[in-house]
N, C-alpha and C positions, 0 to 999 in steps of 0.2 A: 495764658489759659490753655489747658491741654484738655482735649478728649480719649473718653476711654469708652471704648465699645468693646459689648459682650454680649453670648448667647449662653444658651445650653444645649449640651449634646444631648443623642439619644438616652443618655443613663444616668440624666437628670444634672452634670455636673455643669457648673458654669464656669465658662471659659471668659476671659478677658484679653483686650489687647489693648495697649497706650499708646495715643498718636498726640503730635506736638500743636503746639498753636496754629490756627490757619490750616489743618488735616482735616478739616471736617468730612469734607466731601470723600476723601481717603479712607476715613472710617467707616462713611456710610456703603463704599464702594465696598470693602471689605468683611461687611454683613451684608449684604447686596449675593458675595460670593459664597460665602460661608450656605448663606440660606438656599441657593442654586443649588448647591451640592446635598444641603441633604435632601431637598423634595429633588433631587435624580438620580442618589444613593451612589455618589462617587463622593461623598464622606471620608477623609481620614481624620482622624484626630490626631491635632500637635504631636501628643506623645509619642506615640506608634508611629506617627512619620519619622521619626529621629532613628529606625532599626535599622541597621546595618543588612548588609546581603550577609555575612557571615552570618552573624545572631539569628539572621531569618533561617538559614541553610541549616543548623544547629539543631532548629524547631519542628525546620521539615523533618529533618532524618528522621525524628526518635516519632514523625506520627506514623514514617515510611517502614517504620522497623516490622511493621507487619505484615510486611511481601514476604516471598522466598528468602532463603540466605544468598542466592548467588543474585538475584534480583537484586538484592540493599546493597550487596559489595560492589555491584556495577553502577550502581548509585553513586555510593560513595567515592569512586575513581570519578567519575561527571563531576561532582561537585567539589571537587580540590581541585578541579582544572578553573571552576565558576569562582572561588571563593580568593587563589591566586588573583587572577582577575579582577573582582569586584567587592572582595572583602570588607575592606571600609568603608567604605560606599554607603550613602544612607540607600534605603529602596529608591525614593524621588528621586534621585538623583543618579540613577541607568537610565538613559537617553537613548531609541535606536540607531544613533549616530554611531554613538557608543559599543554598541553592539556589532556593528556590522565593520568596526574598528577590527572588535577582536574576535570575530570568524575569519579577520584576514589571516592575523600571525600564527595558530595552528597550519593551516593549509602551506603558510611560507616553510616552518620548519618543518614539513612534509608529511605532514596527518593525512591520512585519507581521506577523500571529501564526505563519505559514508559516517567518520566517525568524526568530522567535525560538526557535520550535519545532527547528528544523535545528540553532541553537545549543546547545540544552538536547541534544541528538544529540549531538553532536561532544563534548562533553563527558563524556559517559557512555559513549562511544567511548574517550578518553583514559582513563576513569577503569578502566573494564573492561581497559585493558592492565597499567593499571596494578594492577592486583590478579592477574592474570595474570603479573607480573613480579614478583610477590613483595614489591612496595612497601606495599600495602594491605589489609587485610583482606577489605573488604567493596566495593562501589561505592557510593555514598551517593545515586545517580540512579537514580530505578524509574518507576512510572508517576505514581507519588503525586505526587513533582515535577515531572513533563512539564507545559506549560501549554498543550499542546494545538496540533493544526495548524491549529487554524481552517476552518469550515464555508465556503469562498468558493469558490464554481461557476462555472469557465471560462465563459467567453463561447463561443457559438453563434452562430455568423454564419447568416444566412438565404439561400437559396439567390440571390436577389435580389442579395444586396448583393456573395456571390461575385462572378457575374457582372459587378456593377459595378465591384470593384474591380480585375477583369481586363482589362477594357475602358478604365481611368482609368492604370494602370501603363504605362511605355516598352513599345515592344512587344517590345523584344528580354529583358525577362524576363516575358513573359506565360506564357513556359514554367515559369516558375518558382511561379506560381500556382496550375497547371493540375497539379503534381507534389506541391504542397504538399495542395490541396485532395479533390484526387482518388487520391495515392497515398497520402500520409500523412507526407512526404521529410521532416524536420527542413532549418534553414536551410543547415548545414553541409553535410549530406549532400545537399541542391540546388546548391551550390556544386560541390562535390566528384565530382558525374555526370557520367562521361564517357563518348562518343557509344558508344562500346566495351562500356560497362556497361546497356544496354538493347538489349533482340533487340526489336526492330520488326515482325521477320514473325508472332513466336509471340506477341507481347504479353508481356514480362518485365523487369519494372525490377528488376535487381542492386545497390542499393549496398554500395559497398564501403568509400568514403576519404571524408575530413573534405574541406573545403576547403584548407587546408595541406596535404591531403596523406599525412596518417597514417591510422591504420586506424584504421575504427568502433572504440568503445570495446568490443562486445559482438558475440560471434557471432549473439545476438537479431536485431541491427539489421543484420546484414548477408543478413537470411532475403531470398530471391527474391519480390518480390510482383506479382501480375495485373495487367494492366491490358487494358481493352478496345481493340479495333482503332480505334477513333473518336479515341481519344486518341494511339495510338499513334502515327498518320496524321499528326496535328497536331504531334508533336512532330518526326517525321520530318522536315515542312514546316518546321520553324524552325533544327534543323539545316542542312537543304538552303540554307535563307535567310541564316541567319549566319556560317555556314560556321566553324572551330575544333574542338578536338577534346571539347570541353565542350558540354551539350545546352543549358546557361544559358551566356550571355554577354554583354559589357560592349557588345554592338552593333559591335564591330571584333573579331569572331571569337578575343577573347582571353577567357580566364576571367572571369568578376566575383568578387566579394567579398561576405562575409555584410555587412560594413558598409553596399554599395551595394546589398543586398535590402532590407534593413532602412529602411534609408533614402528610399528608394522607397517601403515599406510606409508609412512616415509621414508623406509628402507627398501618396501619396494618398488617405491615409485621412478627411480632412477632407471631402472630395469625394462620399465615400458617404455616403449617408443612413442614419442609427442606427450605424453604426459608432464603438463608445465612444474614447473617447482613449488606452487604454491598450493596444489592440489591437495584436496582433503578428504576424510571420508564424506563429510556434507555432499561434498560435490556430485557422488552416485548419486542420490536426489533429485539431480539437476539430468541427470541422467534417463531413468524414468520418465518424468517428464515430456522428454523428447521423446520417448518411446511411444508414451499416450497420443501424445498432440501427433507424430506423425503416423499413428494409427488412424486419425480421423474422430479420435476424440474431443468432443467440446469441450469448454472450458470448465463447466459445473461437474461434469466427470474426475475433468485433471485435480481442479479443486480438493475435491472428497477423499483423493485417492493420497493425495498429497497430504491430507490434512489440515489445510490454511482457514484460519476465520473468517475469508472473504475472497469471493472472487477476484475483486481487486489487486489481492497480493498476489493472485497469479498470476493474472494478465501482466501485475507490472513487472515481474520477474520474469515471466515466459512472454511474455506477448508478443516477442519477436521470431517467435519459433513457430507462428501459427504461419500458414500457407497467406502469399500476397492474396489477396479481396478482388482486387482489378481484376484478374480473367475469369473469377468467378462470374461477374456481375454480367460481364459482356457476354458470357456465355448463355445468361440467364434470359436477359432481355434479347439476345439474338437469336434463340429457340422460341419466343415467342412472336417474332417480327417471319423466320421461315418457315414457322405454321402455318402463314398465308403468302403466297406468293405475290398475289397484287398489291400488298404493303411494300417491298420491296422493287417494284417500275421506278422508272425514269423519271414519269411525270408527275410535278408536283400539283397535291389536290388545289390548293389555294393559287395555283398561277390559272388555273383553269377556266375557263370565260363560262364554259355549258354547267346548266345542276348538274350534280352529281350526289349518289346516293351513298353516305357516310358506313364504310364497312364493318361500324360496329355493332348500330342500331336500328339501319334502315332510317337515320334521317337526312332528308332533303338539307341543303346548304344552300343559300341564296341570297343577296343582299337587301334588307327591307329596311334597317336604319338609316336615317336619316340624320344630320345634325347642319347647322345654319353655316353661313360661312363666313369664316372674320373679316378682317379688314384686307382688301385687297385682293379679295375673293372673286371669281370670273363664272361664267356659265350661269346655271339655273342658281346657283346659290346653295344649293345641295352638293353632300356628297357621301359616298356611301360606306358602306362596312360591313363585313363578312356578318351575317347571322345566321341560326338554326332554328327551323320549323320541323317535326313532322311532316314526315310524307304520307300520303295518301291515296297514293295512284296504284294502282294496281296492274301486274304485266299483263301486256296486249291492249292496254289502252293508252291513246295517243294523247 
């Protein structure tokens, strides 16, 4: 005798399963789970659990195709690193055992832990659609397998070596130094300034476009930011010099290119002194920064000036740049403790046998509770504990 137990899905189809003689209990356990799952909507259906990570990665791309172009193409590098990996693989069948297998061997052949980290990302991106899409249950990526961003703190260039490496550049992009280092410009959006998107008279750098051309990625980055008139002057002067409608240029009043920023960045970075070999232009950014933070500005300042969608991503890239907290605190509460000199005596209040009158409130301190005594207890069977009353004596009476 064989049993065969069946449901139907959400979309009216009936499914079936054949179990052998003496499986009853087996069937019934097995619409038992069927039915758990769908009244707590971790539902897959047979079919769709049979998809591979390829097939799925395939699926994502073409819904992903309508990010940025440089957005999809850094996708698309994530997931030929995922689909090597886990290609054949049905989805069920990535385990986080599994996963945290393969955040090992990137990091062994010597990936950055930042960019194996972004992978274990992109993946648990993919995987949360797909459970989202009704392929998976569960996502099999949480923190337990992330293997972590890695603690590596930008480089800080010294105000020094600014100056020199402004001084060592063509002079037709010294503009471009001057915007990186003192407005906060990414290389793109130094490219992409034109003479139209900076007010001169009020001191207001605008950006708005890439260097190709397209818009900022973020209404963030295209916030207005200050700049003082010393610098404004100076840029004024390089326009007026280079002439084009772009504030950076190739020195024939035509646009330059982030390649020929960059490029420049690395021919003369040898030239300066302590400037490590992996220095970028991003790096002025990081620069800034420091400038802000040890002027004494807060964070929601550095924030805005920097452009970040969250305080968060400043903290966690500068946070180290802020001034240590310890001597502020001690400072704080020890200004308050030698505003009164009788807070700071010898004598402590609570060793004290006579009332005393509490210096904050004028209240009496005195013992009136009571509580029984346990076992093994001596004397009256009482015994006491500090409490507080209002005072009510007034001076000169006894």
């Amino acid at each position: 005798m064989r049993y065969r137990a069946r449901y139907e899905d959400a979309a009216g189809k009936e499914i079936t399963r054949a179990f052998a003689d003496k499986e009853k209990s087996k069937a019934q356990r097995w619409l038992d789970e069927v039915t758990t799952s769908q009244v707590t909507g971790t539902y897959v259906d047979p079919d769709t659990a049979r998809t591979t990570v390829a097939e799925w990665c395939e699926t994502w791309l073409a819904g992903y195709a309508t990010r940025r172009s440089s957005t999809v193409r850094q996708a698309q590098v994530h997931l030929a690193q995922i689909e090597a990996a886990f290609g054949p693989m049905p989805l069920s069948a990535v385990r986080p055992s599994t996963i945290r297998s393969w955040t090992v061997k990137p990091k062994a052949d010597g990936l950055a832990d930042s960019y194996v980290y972004a992978l274990h990302s992109r993946l648990s991106q993919v995987m949360s659609d797909a459970v989202h899409d009704g392929l998976l249950a569960r996502n099999p990526c949480s923190r337990r397998t992330s293997p972590g961003a890695g603690g590596q703190r930008p480089y800080v260039a010294t105000t020094e070596q600014v100056r020199a490496l402004h001084d060592t550049i063509a002079e037709h992009l010294r503009p471009a130094i001057l915007l990186g280092a003192f407005v906060g410009l990414r290389t793109a959006e130094v490219v992409g300034l034109r003479v139209g998107d900076v007010d001169f008279m009020r001191g207001v750098v605008r950006p708005v476009q890439q260097g190709n051309g397209k818009p900022l990625e973020s209404e963030t980055s295209c916030t207005a930011l200050p700049i003082p008139q010393e610098l404004a002057a100076v840029l004024s002067a390089a326009v007026a010099r280079w002439g084009g409608g772009h504030v950076v240029t190739d020195g024939t009043g035509r646009q330059t290119s982030t390649w020929a920023t960059e490029r420049a960045i690395r021919s003369a970075r040898p030239k300066v002194a302590g400037l490590p070999a992996a220095f970028r232009f991003h790096d002025l950014r990081h620069y800034l920064a420091s400038l802000l933070i040890g002027s004494g500005l807060d964070v929601k300042v550095v924030q805005h000036r920097l452009r970040h969608g969250s305080a968060k991503t400043t903290l966690d890239t500068y946070g180290h740049l802020w001034p240590d907290s310890d001597e502020s605190t001690r400072a704080a509460v020890g200004a308050v403790l030698a505003s009164r000199g009788d807070w700071l005596g010898t004598q402590r209040a609570d060793l004290q046998t006579e009332p005393q009158v509490s210096p904050l409130v004028g209240i009496r301190c005195r013992s009136t509770s009571r509580t029984r005594a346990g076992a093994g207890g001596g004397g009256s069977g009482r015994s006491r504990t500090p409490a507080c009353t209002r005072s009510t004596s007034r001076s000169g009476r006894g």
